[in-house]
C-alpha positions, 0 to 999 in steps of 0.5 A, a space after each residue: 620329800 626332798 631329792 638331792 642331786 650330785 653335781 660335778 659339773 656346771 650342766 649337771 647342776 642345770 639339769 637337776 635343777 631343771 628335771 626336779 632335784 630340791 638341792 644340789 650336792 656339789 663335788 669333785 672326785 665323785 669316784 672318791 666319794 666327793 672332794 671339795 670343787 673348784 672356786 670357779 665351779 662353785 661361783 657358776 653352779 650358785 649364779 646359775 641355779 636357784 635351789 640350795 646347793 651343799 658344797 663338799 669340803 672334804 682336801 683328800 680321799 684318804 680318810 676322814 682323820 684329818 691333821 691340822 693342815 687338813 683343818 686348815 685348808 677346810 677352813 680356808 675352804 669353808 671361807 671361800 664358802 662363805 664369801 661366795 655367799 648364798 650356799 651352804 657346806 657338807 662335811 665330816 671328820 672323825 678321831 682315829 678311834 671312829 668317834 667324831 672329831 668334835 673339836 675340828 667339827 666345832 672349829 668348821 662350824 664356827 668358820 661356816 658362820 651359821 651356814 647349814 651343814 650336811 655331816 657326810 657319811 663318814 658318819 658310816 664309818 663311826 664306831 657308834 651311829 647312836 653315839 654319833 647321833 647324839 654328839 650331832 644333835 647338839 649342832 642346830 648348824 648341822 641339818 643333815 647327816 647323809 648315811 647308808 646306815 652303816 652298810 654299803 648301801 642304802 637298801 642294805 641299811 634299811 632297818 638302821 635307817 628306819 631307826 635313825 629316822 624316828 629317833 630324828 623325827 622331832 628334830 631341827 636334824 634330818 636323815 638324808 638316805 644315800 648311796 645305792 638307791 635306784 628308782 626302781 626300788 625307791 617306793 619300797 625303801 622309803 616305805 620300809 624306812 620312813 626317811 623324808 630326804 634322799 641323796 642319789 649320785 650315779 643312779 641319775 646318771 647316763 647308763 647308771 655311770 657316776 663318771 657319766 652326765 646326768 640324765 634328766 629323765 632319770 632325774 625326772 622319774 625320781 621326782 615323780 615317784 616322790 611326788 606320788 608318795 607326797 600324794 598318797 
């Protein structure tokens, strides 16, 4: 089971290291869903933790329909990325008639130099998760695809999830579940789901509050409940 953290800040990082986290999701703007974080950010959270750590590459919060000056900008992002070295990248873009953008993914992709990618969750926002899936397979770059399962939240898209989940089962691509999970109904989720991978962002937080710092015995209870399910 892999339990990926979001990280705004240096000490986030830090701590979900420290308490348990596989993988750090590092953002800004966690309130818009995550924006691409600063250069200086970037440098400290790699020199500061060892476990792998995903930087969002997402210029605004409009939308995922993106212009060519948008392109642009993700790929002098994705190039700072790169030469930083030692991380890999999250991000998603779509056509306005909700299919994936499948040229400007391929244009990223080739920036991003052979970098794992997460597709975020504007995968929630496509047309068709099946469709989209099958688009995105064909990318052996692309590790992850972070979804709720079309709905609001994770729990709420179970039953998609657990689709999604044996249809990517034998695949060099994973299902990262998120949004909305909490510790308290994780055991059930995962059992309703089969997923392997889960994402969580305000649920480790002080007080439940995504614009609050971590906290690490929230941290540490997800981790242990994984932990008991890896034993079973």
């Amino acid at each position: 089971m892999l339990l990926e953290v979001i990280a705004t800040t240096l000490s986030d990082a830090v701590l979900a290291e420290r308490y348990g986290a596989d993988r750090i999701e590092l953002i800004t703007g966690i309130s818009e869903g995550g924006l691409t974080p600063s250069l200086g950010l970037i440098e400290k959270v790699r020199n500061a933790v060892s476990i792998p750590v995903r930087v969002m590459v997402r210029p605004h919060a409009r939308s995922f329909y993106y212009d060519k000056d948008d392109i642009e900008t993700m790929e002098q992002d994705i190039q700072h990325i790169v030469s930083i070295g030692g991380l890999s990248v999250v991000m998603g873009m779509l056509r306005p008639d909700g299919t994936i953008d499948e040229e400007s993914l391929q244009r990223l992709l080739h920036t991003a130099k052979g970098l794992e990618v997460t597709f975020h969750r504007a995968f929630d926002e496509v047309r068709d998760q099946f469709e989209a899936l099958e688009i995105l397979m064909r990318y052996p770059q692309i590790t992850d695809i972070l979804t709720s399962g079309a709905e609001n939240t994770a729990p709420k898209g179970a039953e998609r999830l657990a689709a999604l989940e044996q249809l990517t089962s034998e695949q060099s691509i994973s299902i990262l579940a998120g949004s909305g999970l909490t510790a308290d109904g994780l055991s059930d989720f995962i059992k309703q789901t089969g997923v392997r991978r889960v994402h969580f962002g305000s649920a480790v937080r002080e007080d439940g509050d995504a614009l609050k710092p971590i906290d690490p015995l929230r941290v540490q209870a997800v981790r242990n409940l994984l932990n008991k399910r890896k034993d079973h």
